[in-house]
C-alpha positions in Angstrom: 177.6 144.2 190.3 175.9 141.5 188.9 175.8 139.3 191.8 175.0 141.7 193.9 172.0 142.5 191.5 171.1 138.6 191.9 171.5 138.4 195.9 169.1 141.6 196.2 166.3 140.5 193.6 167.0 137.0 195.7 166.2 139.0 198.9 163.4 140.8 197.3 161.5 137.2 195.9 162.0 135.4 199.4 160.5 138.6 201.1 157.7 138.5 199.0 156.8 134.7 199.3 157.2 135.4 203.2 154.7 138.2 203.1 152.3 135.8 200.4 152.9 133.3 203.8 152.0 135.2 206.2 148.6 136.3 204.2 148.2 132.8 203.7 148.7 132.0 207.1 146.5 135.1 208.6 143.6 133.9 206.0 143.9 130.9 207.7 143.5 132.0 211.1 140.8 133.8 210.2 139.1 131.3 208.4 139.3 128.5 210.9 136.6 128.4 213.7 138.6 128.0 217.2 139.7 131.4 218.5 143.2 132.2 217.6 145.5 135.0 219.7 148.8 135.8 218.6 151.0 137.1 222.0 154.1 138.5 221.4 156.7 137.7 224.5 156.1 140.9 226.2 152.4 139.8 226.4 150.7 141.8 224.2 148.4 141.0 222.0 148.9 140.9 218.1 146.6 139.3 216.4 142.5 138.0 217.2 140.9 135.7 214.7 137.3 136.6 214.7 136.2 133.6 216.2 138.2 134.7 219.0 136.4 138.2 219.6 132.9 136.0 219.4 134.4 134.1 222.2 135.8 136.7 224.3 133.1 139.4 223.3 135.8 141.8 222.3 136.7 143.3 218.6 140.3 142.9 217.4 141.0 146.7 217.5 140.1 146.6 221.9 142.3 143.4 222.1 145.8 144.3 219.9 148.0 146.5 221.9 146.3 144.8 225.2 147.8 142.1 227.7 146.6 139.2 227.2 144.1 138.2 230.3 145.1 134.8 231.0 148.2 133.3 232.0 149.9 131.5 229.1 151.6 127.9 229.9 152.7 125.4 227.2 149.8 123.0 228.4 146.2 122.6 227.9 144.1 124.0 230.3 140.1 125.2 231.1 139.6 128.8 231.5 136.3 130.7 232.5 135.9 133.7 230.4 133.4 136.7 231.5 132.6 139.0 228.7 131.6 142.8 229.2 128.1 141.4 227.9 128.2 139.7 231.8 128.0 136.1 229.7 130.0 133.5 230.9 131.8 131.3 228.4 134.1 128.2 229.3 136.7 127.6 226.7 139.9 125.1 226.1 143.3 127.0 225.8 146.5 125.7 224.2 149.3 127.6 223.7 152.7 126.7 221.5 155.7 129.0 220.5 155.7 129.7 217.2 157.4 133.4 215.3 155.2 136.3 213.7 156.5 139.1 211.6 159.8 137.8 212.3 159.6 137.3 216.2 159.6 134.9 219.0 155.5 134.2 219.7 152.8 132.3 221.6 150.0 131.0 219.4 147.0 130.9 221.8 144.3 128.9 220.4 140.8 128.8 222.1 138.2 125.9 222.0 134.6 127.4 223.0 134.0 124.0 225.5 130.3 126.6 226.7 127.8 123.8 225.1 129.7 120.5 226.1 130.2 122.1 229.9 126.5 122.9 229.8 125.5 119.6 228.3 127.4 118.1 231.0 126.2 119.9 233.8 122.7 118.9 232.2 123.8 115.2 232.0 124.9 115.5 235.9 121.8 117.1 237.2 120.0 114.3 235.4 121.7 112.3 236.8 121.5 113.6 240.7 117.3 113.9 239.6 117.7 110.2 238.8 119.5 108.7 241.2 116.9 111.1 243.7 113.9 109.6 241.9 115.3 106.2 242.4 116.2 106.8 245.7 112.0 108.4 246.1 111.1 105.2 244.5 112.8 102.3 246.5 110.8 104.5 249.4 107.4 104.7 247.8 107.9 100.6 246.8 108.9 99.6 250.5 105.7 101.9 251.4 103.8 99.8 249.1 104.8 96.7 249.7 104.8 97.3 254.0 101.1 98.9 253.2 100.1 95.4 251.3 101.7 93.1 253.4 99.6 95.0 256.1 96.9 94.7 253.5 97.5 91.0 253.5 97.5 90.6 256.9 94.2 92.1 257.1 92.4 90.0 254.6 94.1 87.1 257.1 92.0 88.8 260.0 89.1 89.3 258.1 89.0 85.7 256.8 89.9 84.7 260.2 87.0 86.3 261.6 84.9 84.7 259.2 85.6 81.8 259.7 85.9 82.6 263.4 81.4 81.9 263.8 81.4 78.8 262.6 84.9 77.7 264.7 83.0 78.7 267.8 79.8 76.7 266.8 82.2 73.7 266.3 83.9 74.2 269.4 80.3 74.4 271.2 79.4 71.1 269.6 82.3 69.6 270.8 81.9 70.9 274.3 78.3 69.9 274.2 78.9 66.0 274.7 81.9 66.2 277.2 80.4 68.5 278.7 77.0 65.7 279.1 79.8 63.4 280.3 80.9 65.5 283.1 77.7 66.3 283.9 76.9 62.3 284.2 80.2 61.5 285.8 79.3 64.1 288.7 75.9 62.6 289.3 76.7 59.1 288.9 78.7 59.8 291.9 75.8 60.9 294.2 73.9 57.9 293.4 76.7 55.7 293.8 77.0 57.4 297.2 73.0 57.2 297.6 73.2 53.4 297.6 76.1 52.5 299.3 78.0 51.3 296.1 80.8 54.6 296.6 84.4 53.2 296.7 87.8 54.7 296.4 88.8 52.7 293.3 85.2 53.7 291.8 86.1 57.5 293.1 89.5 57.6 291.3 88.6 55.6 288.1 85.8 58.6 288.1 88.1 61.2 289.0 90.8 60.4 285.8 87.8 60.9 283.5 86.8 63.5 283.8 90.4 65.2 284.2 90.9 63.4 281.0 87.5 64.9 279.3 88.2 68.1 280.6 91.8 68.0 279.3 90.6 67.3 275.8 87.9 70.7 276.2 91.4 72.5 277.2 93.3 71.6 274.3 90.1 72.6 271.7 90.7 76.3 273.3 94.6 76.3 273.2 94.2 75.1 269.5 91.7 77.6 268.9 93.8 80.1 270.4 96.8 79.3 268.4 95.0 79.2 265.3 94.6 82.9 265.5 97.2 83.8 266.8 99.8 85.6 264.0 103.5 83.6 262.8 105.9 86.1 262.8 108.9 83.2 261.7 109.1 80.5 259.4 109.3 77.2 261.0 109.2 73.8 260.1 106.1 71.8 260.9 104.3 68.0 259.9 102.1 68.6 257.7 100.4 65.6 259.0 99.7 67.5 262.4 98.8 70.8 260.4 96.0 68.5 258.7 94.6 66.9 261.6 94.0 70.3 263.7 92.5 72.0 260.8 89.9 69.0 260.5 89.4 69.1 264.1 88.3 72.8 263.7 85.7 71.9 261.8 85.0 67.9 262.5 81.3 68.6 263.9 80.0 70.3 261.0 81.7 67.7 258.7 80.0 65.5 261.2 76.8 67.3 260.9 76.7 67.3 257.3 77.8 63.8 256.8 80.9 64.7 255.2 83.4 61.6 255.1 87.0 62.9 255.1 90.0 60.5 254.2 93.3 61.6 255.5 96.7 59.9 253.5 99.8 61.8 254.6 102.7 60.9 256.1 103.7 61.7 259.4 107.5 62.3 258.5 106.2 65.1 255.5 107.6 68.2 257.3 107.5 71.6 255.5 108.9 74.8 256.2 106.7 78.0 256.4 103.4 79.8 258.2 101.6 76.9 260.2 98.9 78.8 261.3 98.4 80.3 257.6 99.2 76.9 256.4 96.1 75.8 258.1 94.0 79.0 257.2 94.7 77.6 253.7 93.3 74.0 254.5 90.2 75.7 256.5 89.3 77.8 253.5 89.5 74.4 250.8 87.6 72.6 253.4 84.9 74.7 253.9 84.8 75.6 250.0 84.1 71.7 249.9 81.6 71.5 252.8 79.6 74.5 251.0 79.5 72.9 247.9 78.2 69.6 248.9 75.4 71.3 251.2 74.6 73.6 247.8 74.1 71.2 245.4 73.1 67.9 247.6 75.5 66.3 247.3 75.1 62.1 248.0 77.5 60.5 250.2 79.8 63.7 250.1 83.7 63.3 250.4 86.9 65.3 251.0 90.2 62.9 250.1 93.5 64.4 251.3 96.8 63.0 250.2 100.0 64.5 251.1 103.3 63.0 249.2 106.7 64.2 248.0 107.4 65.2 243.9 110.4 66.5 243.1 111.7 67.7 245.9 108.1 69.6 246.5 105.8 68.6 249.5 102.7 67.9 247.4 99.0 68.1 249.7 96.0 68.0 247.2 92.0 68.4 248.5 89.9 66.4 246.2 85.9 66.0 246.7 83.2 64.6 244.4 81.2 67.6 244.3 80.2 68.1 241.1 83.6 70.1 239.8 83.9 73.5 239.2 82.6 75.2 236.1 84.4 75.4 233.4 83.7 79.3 232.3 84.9 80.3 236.2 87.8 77.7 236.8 90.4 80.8 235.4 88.9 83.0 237.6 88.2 81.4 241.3 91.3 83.0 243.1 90.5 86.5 242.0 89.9 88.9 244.8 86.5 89.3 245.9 85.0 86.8 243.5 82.3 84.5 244.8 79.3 82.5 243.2 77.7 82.7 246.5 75.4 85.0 247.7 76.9 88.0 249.3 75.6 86.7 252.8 77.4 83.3 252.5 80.6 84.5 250.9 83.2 87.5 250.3 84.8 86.5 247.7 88.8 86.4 249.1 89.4 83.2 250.4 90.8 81.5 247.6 92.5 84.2 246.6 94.1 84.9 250.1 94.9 81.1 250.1 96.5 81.6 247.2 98.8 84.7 248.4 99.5 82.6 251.4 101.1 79.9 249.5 102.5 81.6 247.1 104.2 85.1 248.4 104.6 83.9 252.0 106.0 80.4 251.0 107.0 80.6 247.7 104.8 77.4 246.8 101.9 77.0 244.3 98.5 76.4 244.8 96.2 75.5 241.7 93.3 73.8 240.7 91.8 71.8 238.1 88.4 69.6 237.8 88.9 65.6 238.5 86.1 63.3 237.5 83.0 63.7 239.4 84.8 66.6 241.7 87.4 69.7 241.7 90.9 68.8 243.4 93.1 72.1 244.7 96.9 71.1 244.7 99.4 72.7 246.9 103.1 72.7 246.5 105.9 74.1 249.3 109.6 73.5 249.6 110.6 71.4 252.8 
């Protein structure tokens, strides 16, 4: 009797510390903040946490008794959950076996993922707005750049055309005495003719020059013609020969002014760019120069040019003696659309369009600086 006593009160005790378990174990549920659902195997539910009616927008009492709505698998998985309020919510679901009140179980727990899927689906339509604005702004930045380099070229014109007076005037000067010559030519040969001293040695000598004066007048327009036309390619070119035809654009008014011009450059210099724009570079220095001297009266003016090579840079500098330029302007000469000049005699962007030239079109430098008694401008290219 005793025993049996002892095995019943045994029976009684581990009941009771199973039933103190179980509270402890449903005040945990409770208490924790994932959604818990206890599933017996027929389905049904036994158990909701609270968390778990926030998440599914159900109370405990419309839940127990129920089937559970989603499918249970021993894995993780995502599930969508649409609650009579018409709210979606996204939740994590893991499901083990456990027992409950003495019987096989699932334990369902549920992970409300609603923020982090909406955070993310924030992060990726940032991220879609991004890579759109990026994709808006490699557009507008090749507008921008293929509206200045149109801008560029423009300013080219319009310097061009500037310039394009006084290169007519030059070429009129130069056609002026060859022009005489042919003139003389043509009637030296009716007098010869007159008084009997007409030979055919006399006729041909005659003949070859004036093909050869006329040749030279041909070659004044083809260069004049090249000049404006555009370079759509790099090329390589002696700067030597780049030199000499931008002097001989503008020889007669260097003439007319009494401009002496000395010339060191190799002839085996060759660099690698814009000829034509190489030379609107040169025209724009020069005539800087020649303006200068006629400005401030200069004496006995002069334009050195000296063309060498510095590490592995094609150097061509443009040094005169007129006078230098100020000190208070020197930082500010190839701003756009600055000038000293009057507005008649200058616009202000040749410098500055030299300076783009050489710089953005091929990738050299062009600076100055004040030399004693004068300014020097010094260009560097790659070759």
């Amino acid at each position: 009797m005793a025993e049996a006593g002892r095995t019943r009160k045994q029976r009684e005790k581990d009941d009771n510390e199973d039933r103190m378990l179980q509270e402890r174990f449903r005040d945990f549920l409770t208490r924790i903040a994932d959604g818990v659902v206890l599933v017996n195997r027929r389905g049904t539910v036994r158990f909701v946490n609270p968390a778990a009616e926030t998440l599914l927008g159900r109370s405990a009492a419309d839940l127990e008794g129920e089937r559970f709505p989603f499918p249970l698998a021993e894995e993780t998985s995502e599930i969508t959950v649409t609650r009579p309020d018409r709210e979606t919510r996204f939740a994590e679901m893991r499901v083990v076996e456990t027992e409950w009140e003495g019987a096989s179980a699932s334990l369902v727990t549920l992970r409300d993922t609603t923020e982090r899927r909406l955070m993310e689906e924030r992060l990726r339509e940032n991220q879609e707005r991004l890579e759109e604005l990026n994709r808006t702004l490699e557009e507008k930045i090749r507008e921008e750049v293929d509206r200045g380099r149109e801008k560029d070229h423009l300013l080219i014109l319009q310097s061009r055309q500037a310039a394009m007076g006084e290169m007519i005037g030059s070429i009129a000067h130069q056609w002026r005495q060859p022009l005489t010559a042919v003139s003389l030519l043509i009637q030296d040969l009716g007098e010869t003719y007159v008084y009997g001293d007409f030979t055919k040695e006399y006729l041909d000598a005659t003949i070859r020059s004036a093909l050869n004066i006329i040749q030279h007048m041909s070659q004044t327009i083809d260069d004049f013609r090249d000049f404006f036309r555009r370079d759509r390619e790099p090329q390589a070119f002696s700067l030597r020969s780049i030199v000499d035809r931008a002097l001989s654009f503008i020889e007669t008014s260097l003439r007319y002014y009494t401009i002496a011009v000395d010339v060191d450059v190799d002839d085996d210099l060759i660099v690698f760019g814009y000829p034509n724009e190489f030379s609107q570079v040169l025209l724009n220095i020069l005539g800087n120069a020649k303006d200068i001297f006629r400005e401030r009266c200069t004496e006995k003016p002069v334009i050195r040019i000296h063309g060498f090579r510095e590490n592995r840079k094609t150097v061509l500098t443009i040094t005169d003696n007129g006078g230098g330029i100020p000190e208070e302007i020197l930082d500010r000469i190839f701003e756009p659309y600055f000038t000293t000049r009057k507005r008649e005699n200058g616009t202000g962007i040749g410098l500055w369009l030299s300076k783009t030239i050489i710089e953005k079109n091929m990738e050299g430098t062009l600076t100055a600086c004040n030399v004693e008694g004068g300014a020097r401008f010094r260009i560097e290219v790659g070759s």
